[in-house]
C-alpha positions as CSV (number, residue, x, y, z in Angstrom):
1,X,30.1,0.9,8.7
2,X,28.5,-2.1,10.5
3,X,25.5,-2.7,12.5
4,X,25.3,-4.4,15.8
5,X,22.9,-7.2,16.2
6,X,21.3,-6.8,20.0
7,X,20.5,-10.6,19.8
8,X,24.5,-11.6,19.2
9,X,25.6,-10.3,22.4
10,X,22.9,-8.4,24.7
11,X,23.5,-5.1,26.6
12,X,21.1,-6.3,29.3
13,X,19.9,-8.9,31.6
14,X,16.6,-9.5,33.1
15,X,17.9,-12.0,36.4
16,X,15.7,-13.6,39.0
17,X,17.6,-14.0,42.1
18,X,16.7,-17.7,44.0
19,X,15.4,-16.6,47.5
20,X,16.9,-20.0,48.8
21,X,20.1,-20.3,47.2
22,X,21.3,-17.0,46.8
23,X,24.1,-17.5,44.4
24,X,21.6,-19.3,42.0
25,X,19.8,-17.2,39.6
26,X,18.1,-17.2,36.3
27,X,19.8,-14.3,34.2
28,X,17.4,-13.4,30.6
29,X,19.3,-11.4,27.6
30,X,16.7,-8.1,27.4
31,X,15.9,-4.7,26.7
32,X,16.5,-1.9,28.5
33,X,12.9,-1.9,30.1
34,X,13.3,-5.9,30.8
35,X,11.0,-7.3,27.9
36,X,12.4,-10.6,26.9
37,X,12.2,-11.7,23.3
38,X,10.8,-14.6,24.3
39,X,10.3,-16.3,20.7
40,X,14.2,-16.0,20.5
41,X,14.6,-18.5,23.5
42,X,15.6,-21.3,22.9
43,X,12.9,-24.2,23.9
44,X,14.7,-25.0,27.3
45,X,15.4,-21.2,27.9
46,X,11.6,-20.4,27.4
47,X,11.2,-23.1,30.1
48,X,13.3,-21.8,32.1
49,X,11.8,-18.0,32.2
50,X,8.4,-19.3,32.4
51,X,9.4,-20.9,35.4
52,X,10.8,-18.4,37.1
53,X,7.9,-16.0,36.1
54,X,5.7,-18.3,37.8
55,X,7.4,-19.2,41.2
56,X,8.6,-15.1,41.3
57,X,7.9,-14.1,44.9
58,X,7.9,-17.7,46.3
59,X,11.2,-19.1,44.9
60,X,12.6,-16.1,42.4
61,X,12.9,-12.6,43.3
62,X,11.2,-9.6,41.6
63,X,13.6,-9.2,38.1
64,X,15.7,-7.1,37.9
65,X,17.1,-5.7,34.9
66,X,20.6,-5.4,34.7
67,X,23.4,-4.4,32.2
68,X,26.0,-6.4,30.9
């Protein structure tokens, strides 16, 4: 019997749509709440999710979370 790893291939995504380019977005691997392992991001990951954490409701939408 073998035992999935979450972190090899997620079941969900936590995405921040672009409000001005809609067919940009900024798509997290997460739990099934949203929560982002953040210390496994890599360096320019992190970077980007704290981005789009900061500009969320000026350039990023709400997240959603959504499954792979």
């Amino acid at each position: 019997m073998t035992s999935s790893n979450p972190q090899s291939s997620p079941a969900y995504e936590l995405r921040f749509q672009h409000l001005v380019n809609p067919e940009r977005c900024f798509a997290f691997p997460c739990d099934a709440q949203g929560r982002v392992d953040m210390d496994a991001l890599s360096e320019r990951a992190l970077n980007s999710y704290l981005f789009a954490r900061a500009l969320m409701g000026r350039d990023t939408s709400t997240p959603v979370v959504c499954q792979c």
